[in-house]
C-alpha positions in Angstrom: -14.0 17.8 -26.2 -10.7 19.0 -24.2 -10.6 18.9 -20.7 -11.6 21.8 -18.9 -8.2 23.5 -17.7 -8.1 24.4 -13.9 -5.3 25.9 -11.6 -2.6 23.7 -10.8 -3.2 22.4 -7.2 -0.6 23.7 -4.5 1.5 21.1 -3.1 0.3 18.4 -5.3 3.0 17.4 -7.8 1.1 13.9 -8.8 1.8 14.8 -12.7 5.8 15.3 -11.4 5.2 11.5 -9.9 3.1 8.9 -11.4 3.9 9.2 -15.1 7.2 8.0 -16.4 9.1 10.6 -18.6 11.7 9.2 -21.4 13.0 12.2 -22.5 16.3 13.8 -20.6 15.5 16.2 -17.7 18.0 17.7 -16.1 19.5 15.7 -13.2 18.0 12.6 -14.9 19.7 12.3 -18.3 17.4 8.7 -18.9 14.1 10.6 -17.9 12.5 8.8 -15.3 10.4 5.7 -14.3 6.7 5.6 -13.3 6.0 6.0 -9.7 9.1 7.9 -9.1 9.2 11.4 -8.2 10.9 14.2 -10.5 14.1 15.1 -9.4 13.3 18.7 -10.6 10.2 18.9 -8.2 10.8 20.9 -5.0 9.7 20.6 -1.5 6.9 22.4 -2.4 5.9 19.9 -5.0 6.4 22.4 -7.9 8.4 22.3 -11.1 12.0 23.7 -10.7 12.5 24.2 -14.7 9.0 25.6 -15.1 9.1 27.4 -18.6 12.3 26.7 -19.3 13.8 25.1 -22.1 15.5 22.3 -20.6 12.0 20.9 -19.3 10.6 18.5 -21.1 8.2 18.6 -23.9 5.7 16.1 -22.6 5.7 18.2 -19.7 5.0 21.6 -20.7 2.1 19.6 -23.0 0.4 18.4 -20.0 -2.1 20.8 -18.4 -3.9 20.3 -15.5 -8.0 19.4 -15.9 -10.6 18.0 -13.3 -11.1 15.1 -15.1 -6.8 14.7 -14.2 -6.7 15.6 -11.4 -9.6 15.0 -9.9 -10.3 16.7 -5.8 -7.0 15.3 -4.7 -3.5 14.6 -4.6 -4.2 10.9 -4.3 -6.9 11.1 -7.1 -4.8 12.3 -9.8 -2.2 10.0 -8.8 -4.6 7.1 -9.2 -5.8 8.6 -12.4 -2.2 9.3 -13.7 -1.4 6.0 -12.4 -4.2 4.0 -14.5 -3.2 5.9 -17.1 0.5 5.6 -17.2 -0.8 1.1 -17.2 -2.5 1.6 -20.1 -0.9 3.2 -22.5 2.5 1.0 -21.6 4.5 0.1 -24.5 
């Protein structure tokens, strides 16, 4: 069963934060770590290359879901978080 697709929450960003990305993004040719926010999000906490081409696959392939991202900022970030730990290389 897929998760159940909600809105994106305003000025949340936790998908843009906890997981580690190793494809390029612009302004961060190596991708970047887990734990360390996108260069690419904005001080409103939303995607400067949103439906562009230079964003990354494993980004536009992420959707947000309650089970995700939960009530909270700091939910998804734990549940992104726990996530990003177990499915380490």
């Amino acid at each position: 069963m897929n998760p159940t697709p909600i809105p994106c929450r305003p000025d949340c960003g936790a998908c843009c934060t906890a997981p580690s990305i190793s494809s390029p993004i612009p302004g961060m040719e190596n991708g970047k770590p887990a734990g360390v926010r996108c260069i690419q999000l904005t001080a409103a906490n939303l995607c400067a290359i949103f439906g562009q081409a230079e964003r990354p696959a494993c980004c536009s392939g992420l959707n947000p879901s309650e089970e995700m991202c939960g009530t909270s900022r700091e939910e998804a970030l734990l549940w992104l978080t726990q996530l990003e730990r177990a499915t380490r290389p």
